[in-house]
Rosetta silent file (secondary structure, phi, psi, omega in degrees, C-alpha in Angstrom):
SEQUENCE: XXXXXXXXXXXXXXXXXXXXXXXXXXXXXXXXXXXXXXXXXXXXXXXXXXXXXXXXXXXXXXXXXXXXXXXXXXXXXXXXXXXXXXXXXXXXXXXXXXXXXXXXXXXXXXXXXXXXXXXXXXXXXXXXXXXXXXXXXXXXXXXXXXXXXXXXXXXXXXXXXXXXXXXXXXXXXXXXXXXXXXXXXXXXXXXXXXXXXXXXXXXXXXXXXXXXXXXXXXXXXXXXXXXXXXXXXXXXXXXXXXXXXXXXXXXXXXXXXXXXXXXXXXXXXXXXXXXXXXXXXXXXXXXXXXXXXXXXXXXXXXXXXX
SCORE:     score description
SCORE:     0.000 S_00000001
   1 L     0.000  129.255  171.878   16.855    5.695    2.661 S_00000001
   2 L   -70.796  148.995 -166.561   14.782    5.816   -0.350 S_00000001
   3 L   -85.557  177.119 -159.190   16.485    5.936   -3.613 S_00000001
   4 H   -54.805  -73.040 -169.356   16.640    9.300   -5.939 S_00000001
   5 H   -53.587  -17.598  167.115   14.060    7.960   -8.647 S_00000001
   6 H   -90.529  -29.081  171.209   11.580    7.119   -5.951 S_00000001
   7 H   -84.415  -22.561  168.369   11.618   10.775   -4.178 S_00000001
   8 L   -56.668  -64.533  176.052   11.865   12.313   -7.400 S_00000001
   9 L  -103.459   44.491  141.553    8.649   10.907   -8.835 S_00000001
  10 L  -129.651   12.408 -171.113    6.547   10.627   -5.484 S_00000001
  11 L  -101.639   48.171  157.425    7.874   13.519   -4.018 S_00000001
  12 L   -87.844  -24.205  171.248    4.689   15.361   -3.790 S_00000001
  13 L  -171.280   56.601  176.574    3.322   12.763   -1.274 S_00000001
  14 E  -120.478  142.349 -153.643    6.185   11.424    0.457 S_00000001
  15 E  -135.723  112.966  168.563    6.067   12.253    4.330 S_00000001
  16 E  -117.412  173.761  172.950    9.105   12.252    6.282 S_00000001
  17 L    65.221  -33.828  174.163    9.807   11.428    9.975 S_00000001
  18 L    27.570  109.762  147.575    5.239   11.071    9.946 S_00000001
  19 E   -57.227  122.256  163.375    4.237   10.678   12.914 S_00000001
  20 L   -84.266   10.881  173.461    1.216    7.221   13.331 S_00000001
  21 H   -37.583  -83.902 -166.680   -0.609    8.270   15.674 S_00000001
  22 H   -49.013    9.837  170.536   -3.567    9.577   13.058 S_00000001
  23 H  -166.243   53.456  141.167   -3.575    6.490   11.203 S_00000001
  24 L  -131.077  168.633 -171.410   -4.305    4.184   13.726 S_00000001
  25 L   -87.993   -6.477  172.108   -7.615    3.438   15.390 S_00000001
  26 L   -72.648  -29.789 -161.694   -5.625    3.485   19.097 S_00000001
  27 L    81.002   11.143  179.905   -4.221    6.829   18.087 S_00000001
  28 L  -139.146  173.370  169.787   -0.734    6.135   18.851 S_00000001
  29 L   117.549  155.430 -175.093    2.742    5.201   17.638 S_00000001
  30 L   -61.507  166.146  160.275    6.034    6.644   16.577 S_00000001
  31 E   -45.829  142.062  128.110    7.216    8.132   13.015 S_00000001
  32 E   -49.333   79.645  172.233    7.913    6.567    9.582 S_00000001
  33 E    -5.936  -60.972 -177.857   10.940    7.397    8.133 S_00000001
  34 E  -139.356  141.217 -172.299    9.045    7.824    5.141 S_00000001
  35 E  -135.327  143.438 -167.341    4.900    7.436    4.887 S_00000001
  36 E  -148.215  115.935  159.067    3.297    7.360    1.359 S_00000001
  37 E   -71.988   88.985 -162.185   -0.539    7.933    1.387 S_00000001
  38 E   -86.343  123.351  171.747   -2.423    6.085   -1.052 S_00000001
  39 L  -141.630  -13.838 -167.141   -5.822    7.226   -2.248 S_00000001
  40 L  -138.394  -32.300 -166.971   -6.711    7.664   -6.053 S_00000001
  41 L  -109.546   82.314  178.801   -4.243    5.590   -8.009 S_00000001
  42 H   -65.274  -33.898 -174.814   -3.427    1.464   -7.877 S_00000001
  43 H   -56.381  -28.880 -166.434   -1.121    1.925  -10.529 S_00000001
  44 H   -69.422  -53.963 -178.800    0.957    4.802   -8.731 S_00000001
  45 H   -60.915  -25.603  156.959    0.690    2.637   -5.742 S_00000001
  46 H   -75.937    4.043 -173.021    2.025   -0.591   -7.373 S_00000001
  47 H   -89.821  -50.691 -160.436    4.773    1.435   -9.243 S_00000001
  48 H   -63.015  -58.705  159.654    5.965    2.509   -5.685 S_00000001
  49 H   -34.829  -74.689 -151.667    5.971   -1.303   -4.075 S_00000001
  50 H   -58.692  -35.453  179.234    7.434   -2.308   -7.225 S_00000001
  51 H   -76.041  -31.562 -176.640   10.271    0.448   -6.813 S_00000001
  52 H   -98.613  -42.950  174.290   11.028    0.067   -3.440 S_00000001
  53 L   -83.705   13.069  143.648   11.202   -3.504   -3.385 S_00000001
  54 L   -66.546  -10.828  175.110   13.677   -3.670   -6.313 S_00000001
  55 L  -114.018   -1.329  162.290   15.567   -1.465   -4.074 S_00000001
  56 L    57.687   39.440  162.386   15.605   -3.797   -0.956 S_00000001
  57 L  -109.639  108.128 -138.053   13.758   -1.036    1.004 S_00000001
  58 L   -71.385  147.123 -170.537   11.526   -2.362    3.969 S_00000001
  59 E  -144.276  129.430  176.075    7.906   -1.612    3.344 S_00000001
  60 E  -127.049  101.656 -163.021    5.208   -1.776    5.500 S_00000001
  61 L   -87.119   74.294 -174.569    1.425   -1.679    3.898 S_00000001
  62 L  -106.021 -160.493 -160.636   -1.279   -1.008    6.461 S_00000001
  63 L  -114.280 -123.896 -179.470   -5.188    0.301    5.940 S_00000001
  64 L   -80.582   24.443  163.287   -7.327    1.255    8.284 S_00000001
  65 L    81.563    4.997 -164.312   -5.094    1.083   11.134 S_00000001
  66 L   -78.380  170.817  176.744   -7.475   -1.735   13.134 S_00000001
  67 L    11.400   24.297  134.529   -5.324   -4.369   14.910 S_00000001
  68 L   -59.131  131.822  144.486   -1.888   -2.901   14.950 S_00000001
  69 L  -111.727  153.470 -166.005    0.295   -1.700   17.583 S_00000001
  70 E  -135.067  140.324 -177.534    3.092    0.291   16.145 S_00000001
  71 L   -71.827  111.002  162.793    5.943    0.927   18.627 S_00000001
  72 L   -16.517  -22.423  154.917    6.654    4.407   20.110 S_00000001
  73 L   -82.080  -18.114  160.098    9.675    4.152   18.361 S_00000001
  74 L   122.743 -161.495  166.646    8.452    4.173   14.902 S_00000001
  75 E  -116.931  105.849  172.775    8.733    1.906   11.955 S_00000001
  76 E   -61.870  170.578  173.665   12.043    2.379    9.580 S_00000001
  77 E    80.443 -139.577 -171.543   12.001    2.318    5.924 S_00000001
  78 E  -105.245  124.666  176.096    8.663    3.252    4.215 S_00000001
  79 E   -80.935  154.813  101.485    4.723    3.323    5.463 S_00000001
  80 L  -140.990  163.814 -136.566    2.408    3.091    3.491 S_00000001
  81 E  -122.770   80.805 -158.272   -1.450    3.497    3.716 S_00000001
  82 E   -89.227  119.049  172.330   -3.590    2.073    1.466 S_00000001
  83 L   -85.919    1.688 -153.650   -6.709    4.279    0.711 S_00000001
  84 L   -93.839  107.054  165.815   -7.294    3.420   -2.517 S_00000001
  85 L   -61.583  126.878  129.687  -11.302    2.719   -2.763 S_00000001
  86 L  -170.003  126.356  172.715  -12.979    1.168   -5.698 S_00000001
  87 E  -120.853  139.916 -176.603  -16.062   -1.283   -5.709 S_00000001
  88 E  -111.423  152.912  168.228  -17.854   -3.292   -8.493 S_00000001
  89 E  -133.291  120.614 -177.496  -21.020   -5.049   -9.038 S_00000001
  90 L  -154.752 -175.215  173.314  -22.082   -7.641  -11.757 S_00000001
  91 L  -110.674   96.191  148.834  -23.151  -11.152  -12.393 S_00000001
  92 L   -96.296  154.378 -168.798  -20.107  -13.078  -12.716 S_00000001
  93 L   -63.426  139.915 -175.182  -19.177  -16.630  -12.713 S_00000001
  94 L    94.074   40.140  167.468  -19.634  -19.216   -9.595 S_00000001
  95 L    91.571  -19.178  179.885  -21.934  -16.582   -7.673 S_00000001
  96 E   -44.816   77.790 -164.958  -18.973  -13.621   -8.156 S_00000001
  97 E  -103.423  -12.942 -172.879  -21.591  -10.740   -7.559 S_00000001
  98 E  -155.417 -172.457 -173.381  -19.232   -7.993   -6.279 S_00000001
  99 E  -169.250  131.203 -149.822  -15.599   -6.938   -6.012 S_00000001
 100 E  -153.415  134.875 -166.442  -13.212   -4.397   -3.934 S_00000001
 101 E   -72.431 -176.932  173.304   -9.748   -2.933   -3.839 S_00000001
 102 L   -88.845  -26.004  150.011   -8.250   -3.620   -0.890 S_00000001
 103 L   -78.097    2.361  163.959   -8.367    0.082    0.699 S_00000001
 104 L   -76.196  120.219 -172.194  -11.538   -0.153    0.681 S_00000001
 105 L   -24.509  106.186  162.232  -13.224    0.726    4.238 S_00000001
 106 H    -8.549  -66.578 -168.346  -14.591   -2.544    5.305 S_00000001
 107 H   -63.362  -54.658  173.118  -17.822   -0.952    6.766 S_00000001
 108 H   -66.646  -22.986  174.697  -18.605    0.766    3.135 S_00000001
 109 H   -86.002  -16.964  174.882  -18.311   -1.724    1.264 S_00000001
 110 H  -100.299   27.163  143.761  -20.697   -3.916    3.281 S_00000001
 111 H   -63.653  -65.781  170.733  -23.027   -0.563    3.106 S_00000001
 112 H   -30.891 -100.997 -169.534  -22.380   -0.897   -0.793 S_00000001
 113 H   -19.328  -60.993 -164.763  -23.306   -4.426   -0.716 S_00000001
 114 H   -70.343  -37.467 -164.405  -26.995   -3.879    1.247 S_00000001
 115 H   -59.171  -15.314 -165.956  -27.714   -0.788   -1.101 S_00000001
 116 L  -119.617   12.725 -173.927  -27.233   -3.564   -3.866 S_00000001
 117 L    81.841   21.834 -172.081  -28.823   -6.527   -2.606 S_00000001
 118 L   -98.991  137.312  175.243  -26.220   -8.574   -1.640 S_00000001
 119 L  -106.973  168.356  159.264  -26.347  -10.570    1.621 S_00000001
 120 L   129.642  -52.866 -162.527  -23.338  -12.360    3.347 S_00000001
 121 H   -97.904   28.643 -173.620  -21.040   -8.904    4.736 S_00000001
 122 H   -72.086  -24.513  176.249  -23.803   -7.743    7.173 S_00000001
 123 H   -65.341    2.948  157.531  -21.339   -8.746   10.056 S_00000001
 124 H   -59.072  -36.662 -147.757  -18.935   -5.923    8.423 S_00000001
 125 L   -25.954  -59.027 -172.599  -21.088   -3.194    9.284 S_00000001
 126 L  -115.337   68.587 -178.947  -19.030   -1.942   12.063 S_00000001
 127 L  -125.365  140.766 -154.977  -16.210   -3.612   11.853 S_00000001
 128 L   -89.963  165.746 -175.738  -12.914   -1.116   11.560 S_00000001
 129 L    81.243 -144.216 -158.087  -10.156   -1.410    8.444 S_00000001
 130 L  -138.843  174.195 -160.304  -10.114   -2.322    5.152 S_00000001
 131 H   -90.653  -19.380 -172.647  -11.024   -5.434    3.083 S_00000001
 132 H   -94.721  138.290   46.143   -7.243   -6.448    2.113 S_00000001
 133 H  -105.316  -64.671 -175.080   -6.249   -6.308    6.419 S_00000001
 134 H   -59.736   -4.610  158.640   -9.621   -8.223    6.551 S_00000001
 135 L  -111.173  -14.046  152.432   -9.171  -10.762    4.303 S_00000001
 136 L   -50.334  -56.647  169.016   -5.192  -11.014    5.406 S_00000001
 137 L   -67.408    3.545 -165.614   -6.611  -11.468    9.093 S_00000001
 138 L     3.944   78.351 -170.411   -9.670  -13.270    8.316 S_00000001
 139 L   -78.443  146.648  175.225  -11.338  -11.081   10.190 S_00000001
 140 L  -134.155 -174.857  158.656  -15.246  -12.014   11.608 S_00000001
 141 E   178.103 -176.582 -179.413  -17.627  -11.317   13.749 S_00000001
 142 L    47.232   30.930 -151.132  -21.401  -12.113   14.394 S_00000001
 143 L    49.789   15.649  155.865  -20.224  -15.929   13.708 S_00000001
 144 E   -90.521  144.821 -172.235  -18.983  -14.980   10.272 S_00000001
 145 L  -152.650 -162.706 -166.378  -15.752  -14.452    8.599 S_00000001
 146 L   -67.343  -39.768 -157.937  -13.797  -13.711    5.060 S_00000001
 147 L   -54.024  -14.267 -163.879  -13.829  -17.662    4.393 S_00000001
 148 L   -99.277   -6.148  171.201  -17.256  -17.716    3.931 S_00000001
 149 L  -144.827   -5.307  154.442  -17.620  -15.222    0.829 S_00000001
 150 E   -63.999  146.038  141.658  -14.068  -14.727   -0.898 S_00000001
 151 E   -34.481 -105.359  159.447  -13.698  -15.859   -4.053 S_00000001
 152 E  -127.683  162.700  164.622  -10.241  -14.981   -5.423 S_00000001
 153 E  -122.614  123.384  157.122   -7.901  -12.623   -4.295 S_00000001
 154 E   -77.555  108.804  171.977   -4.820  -10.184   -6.228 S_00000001
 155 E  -111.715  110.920  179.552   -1.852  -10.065   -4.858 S_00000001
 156 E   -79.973  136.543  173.794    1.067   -8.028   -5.648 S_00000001
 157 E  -121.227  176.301  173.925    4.261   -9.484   -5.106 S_00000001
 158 L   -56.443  -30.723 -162.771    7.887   -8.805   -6.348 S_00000001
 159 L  -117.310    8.678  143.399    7.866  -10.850   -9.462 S_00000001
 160 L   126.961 -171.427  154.540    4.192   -9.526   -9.912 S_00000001
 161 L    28.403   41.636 -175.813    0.633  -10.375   -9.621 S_00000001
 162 E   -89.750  121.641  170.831   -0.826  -13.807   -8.079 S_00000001
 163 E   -82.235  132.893 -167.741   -4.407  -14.399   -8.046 S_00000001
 164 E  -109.607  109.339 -159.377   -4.840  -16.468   -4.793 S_00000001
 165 E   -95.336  147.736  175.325   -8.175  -19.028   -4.884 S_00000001
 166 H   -61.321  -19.994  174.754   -9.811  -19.449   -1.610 S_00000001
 167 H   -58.777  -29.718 -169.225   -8.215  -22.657   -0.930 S_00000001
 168 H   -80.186   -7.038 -169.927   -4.839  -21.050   -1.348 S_00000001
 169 H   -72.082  -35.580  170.234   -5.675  -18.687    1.004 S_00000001
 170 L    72.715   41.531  166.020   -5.636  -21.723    3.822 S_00000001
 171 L   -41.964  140.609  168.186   -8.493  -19.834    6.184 S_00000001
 172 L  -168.293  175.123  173.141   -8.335  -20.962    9.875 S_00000001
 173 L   -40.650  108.588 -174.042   -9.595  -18.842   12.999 S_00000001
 174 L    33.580   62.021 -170.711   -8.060  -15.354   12.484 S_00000001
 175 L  -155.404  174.260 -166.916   -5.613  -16.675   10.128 S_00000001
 176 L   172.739  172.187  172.033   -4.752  -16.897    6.324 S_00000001
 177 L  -115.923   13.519  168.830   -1.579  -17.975    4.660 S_00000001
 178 L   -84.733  -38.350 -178.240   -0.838  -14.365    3.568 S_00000001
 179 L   -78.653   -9.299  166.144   -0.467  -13.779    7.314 S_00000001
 180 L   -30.350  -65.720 -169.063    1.317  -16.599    7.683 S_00000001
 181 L   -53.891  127.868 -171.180    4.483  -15.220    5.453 S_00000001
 182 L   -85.644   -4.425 -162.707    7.831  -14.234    7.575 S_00000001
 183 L  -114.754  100.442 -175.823    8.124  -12.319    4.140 S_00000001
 184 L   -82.679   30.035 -174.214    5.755   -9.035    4.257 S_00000001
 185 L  -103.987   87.096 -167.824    6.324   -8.182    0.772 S_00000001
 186 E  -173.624  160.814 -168.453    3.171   -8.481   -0.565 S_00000001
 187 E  -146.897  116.470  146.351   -0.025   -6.243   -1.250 S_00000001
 188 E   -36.013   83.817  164.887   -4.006   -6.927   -1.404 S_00000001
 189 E   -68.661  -79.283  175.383   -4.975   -5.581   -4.795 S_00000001
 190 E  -139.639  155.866  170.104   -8.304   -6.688   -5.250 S_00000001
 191 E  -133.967 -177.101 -164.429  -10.951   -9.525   -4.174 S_00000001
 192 E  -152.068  117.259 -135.636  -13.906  -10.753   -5.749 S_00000001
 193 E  -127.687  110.305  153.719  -17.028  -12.061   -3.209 S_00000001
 194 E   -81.061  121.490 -170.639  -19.316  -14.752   -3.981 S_00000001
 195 L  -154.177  152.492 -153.205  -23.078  -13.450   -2.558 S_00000001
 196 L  -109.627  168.548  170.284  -26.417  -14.392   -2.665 S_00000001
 197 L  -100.373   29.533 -142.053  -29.197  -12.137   -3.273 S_00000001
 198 L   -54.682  179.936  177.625  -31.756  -10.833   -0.537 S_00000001
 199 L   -94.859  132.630  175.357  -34.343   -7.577   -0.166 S_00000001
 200 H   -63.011  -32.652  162.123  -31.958   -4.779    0.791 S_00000001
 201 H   -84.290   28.045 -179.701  -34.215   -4.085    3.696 S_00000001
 202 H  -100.674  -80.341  174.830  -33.975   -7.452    5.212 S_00000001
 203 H   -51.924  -15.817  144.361  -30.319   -7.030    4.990 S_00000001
 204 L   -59.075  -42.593  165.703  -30.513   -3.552    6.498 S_00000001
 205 H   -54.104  -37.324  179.504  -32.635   -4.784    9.446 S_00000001
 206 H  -122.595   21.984  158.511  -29.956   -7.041   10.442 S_00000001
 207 H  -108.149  -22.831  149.367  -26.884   -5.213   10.132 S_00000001
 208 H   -16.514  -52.743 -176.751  -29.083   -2.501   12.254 S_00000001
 209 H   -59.457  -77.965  173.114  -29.217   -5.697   14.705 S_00000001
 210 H   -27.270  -57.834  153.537  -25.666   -6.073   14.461 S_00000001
 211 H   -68.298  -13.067 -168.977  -24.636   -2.464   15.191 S_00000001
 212 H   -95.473  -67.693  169.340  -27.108   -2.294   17.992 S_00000001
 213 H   -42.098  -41.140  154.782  -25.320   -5.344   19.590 S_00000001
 214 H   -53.009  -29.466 -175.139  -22.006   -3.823   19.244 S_00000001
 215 H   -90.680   16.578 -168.870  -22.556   -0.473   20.777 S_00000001
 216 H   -95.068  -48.674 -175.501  -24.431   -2.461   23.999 S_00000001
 217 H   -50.233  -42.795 -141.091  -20.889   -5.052   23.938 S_00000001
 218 L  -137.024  132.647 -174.850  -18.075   -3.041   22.839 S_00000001
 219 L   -86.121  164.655  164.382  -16.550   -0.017   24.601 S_00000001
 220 L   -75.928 -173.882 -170.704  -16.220    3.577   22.670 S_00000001
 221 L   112.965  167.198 -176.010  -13.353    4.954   21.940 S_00000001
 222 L   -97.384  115.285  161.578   -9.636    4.686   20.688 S_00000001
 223 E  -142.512 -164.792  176.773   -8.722    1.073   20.921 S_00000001
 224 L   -98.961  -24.616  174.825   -6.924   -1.829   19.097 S_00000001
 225 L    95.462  178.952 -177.859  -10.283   -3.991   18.568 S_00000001
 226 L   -59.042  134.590 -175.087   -9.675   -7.388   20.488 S_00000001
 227 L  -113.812   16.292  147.873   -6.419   -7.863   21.293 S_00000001
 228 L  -130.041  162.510  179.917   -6.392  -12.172   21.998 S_00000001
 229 L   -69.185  166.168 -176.868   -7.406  -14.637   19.943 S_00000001
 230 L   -94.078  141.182 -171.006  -10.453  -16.723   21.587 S_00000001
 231 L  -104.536  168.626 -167.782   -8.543  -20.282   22.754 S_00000001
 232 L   -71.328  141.295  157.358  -10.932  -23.390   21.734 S_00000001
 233 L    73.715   24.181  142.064  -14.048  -23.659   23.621 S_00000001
 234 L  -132.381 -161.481 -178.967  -13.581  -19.956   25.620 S_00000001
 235 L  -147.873  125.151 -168.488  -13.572  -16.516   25.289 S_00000001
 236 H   -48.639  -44.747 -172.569  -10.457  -14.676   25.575 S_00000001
 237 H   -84.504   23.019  175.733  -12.537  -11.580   27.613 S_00000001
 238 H   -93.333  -57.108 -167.355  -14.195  -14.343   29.699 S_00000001
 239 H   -78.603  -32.696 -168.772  -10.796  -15.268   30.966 S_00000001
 240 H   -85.901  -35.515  151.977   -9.284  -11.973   31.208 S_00000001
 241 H   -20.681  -80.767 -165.353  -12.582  -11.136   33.205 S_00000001
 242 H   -75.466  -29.518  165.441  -12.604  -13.889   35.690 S_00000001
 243 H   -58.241  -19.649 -166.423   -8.840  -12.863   36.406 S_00000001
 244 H    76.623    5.813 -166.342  -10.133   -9.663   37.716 S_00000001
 245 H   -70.257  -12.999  179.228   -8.533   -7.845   35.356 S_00000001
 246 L   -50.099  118.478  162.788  -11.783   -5.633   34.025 S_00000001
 247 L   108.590  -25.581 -163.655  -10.862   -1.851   34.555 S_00000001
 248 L   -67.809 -179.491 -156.887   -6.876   -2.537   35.420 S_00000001
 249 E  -172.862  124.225  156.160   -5.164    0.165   33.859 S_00000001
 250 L  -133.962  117.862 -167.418   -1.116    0.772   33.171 S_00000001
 251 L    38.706 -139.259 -156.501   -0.061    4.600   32.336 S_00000001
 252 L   -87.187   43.156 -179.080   -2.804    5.196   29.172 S_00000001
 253 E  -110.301  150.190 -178.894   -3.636    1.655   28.595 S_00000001
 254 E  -146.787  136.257  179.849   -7.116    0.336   30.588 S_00000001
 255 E   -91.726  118.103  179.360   -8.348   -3.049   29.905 S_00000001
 256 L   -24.057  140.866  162.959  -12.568   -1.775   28.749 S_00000001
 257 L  -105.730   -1.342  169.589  -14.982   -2.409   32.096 S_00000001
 258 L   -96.449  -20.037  174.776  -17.203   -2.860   29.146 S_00000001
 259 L  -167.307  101.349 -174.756  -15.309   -5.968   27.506 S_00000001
 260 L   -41.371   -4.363 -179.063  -12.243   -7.491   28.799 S_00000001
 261 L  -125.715   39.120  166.842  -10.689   -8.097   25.393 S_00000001
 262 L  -116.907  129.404 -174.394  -10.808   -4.328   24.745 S_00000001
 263 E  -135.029  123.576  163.586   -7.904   -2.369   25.936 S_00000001
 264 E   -82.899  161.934  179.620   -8.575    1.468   25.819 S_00000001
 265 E  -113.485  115.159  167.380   -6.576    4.658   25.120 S_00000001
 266 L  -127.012   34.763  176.376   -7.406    6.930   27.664 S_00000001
 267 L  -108.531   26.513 -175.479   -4.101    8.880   27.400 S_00000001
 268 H    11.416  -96.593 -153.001   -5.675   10.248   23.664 S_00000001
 269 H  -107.271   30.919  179.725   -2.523   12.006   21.962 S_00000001
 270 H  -138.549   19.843  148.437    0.055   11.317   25.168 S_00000001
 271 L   -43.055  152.313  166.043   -0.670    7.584   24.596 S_00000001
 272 L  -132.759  147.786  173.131    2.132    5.210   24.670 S_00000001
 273 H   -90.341    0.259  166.744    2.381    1.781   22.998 S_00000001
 274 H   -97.663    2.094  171.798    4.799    0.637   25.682 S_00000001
 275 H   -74.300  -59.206  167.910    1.737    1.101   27.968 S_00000001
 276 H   -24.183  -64.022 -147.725   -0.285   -0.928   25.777 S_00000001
 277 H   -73.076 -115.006  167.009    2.604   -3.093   25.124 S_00000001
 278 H   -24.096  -62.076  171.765    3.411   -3.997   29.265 S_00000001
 279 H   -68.466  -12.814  173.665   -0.701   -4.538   29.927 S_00000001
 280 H   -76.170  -35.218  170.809   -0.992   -7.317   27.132 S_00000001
 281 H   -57.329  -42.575  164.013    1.970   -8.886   29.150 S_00000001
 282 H   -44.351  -68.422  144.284    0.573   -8.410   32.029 S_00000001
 283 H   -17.116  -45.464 -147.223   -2.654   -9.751   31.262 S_00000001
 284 H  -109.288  -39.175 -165.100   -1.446  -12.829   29.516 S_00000001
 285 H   -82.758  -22.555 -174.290    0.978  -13.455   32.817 S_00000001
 286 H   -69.108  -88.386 -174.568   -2.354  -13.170   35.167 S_00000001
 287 H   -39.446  -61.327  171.001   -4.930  -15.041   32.870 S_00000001
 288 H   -44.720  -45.897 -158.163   -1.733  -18.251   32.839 S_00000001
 289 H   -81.302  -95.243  139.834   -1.244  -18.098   36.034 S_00000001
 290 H    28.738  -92.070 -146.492   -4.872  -18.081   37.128 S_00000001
 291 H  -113.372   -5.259  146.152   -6.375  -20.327   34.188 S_00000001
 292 L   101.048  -15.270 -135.072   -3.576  -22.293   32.774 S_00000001
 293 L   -97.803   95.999  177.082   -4.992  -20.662   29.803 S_00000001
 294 L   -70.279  144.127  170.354   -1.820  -18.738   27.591 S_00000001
 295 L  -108.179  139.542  166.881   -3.541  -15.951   25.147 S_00000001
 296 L   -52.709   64.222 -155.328   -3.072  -15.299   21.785 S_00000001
 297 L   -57.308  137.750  170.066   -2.524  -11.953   20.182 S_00000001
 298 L  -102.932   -7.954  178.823   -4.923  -11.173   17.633 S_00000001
 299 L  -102.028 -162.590 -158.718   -3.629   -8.152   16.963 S_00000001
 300 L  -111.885  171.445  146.677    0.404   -7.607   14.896 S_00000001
 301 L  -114.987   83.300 -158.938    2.700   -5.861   16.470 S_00000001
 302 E  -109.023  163.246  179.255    4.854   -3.744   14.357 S_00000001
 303 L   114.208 -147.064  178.053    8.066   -1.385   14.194 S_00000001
 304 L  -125.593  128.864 -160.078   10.872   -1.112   16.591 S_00000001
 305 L  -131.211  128.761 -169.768   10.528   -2.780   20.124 S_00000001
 306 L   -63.217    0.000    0.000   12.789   -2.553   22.815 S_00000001
């Protein structure tokens, strides 16, 4: 339950029982208890972290809603959804040319970036969430990742503030040492991107490339984004492939006939995450059995799971 002083002064855009479907990219999952929408303020949004976890109330921070499953039963305690946009550009020291809250949409800021002549985020273009889930997840694509152009990072914590260097960050393959932490009480604030400088249409031309290759690769659609990690020296939709598994389908979960490490929503708002849920098991029990191979989730799994 949230305490009096936090519903008093948020309680203009505090959300109860919230259904997540609408703010995930699968389109599903149960109610919040309580969901707090972030969009115009970091201070309002660090007063509320700061409030609730002085109150020993569970908090759960996501973005854009990419590589989550949230459990048909919901999440307890408090959502919230950080939306809060703002990006800078300047000549700062070590190469520091640009900088981004952590709600900001992934994909705009590495629009922002070509409009300003910065190379290094064209493999963002289309890539779904926000830059704090994408530099928690050191998220990539196109053989690129976070490690190769953070800086520093801001992180709010309980006892306040840490600026995080990339070494502390500990970067591996879809990994970080924020994701690391059994303790989720912690927030993206801001990062700060060392980038080089290029002609913006050079760097337009090849996140063009990049977007072209995705829609040929990558099914449409409501999905989770890949949901295993790649094991060394394969590729997680190679193996889930070769399994026979392209196309297999339990209630509204379908593993993509366009890329085996795509699992679709074709049940749109009468989705279930325990469908979802039961074909990654599935999948994973196949693909061992078959190829010896165990898979990784790359995506989180969150809430309450039977």
């Amino acid at each position: 339950m949230l305490t009096e002083d936090i519903q008093r002064r948020f309680a203009d855009d505090l959300l109860r029982d919230e259904p997540l479907a609408k703010y995930t990219a699968a389109r599903m999952g149960g109610p919040a208890d309580w969901l707090y929408v972030a969009r115009n303020s970091i201070d309002d949004l660090t007063q509320l972290l700061m409030m609730a976890w002085a109150a020993d109330i569970p908090v759960r921070v996501i973005g854009g809603g990419a590589n989550i499953l949230i459990s048909d039963a919901g999440v307890r305690g408090l959502v919230i959804v950080n939306k809060v946009s703002e990006v800078k550009f300047g000549e700062w020291h070590e190469g520091r040319r640009a900088s981004a809250t952590g709600g900001t949409s992934f994909a705009v800021f590495a629009n922002k970036c070509q409009s300003h002549g910065l190379t290094g985020m064209e493999w963002a273009v289309s890539v779904p969430g926000t830059v704090g889930g994408a530099i928690v997840n050191n998220a990539g694509a196109h053989g690129a990742d976070m490690a190769d152009s953070i800086a520093d990072v801001v992180v709010l914590q309980p006892d306040g503030p840490k600026m995080y260097t990339l070494d502390d960050l500990d970067y591996d393959y879809r990994y970080s040492a924020l994701k690391a932490r059994d303790d989720r009480r912690f927030l993206v604030l801001l990062a700060t991107f060392r980038m080089e400088l290029d002609e913006p249409a050079a760097i337009k031309a090849r996140m063009a490339s990049f977007i072209a290759h995705r829609k040929q690769t990558q099914p449409a659609g409501a999905s989770l984004g890949s949901i295993f990690k790649n094991p060394p020296g394969d590729y997680a939709g190679r193996l889930v492939e070769a399994a026979g598994l392209k196309g297999y389908q339990i209630g509204t979960a379908m593993v993509s006939p366009v890329h085996a490490n795509f699992f679709i929503n074709v049940g749109k708002h009468e989705a279930k995450a325990a469908d979802y849920l039961a074909l990654i098991r599935h999948v994973q029990g196949e693909v061992e059995k078959q190829t010896g191979h165990h898979l990784e989730l790359e995506i989180e799994l969150i809430g309450q799971w039977s």
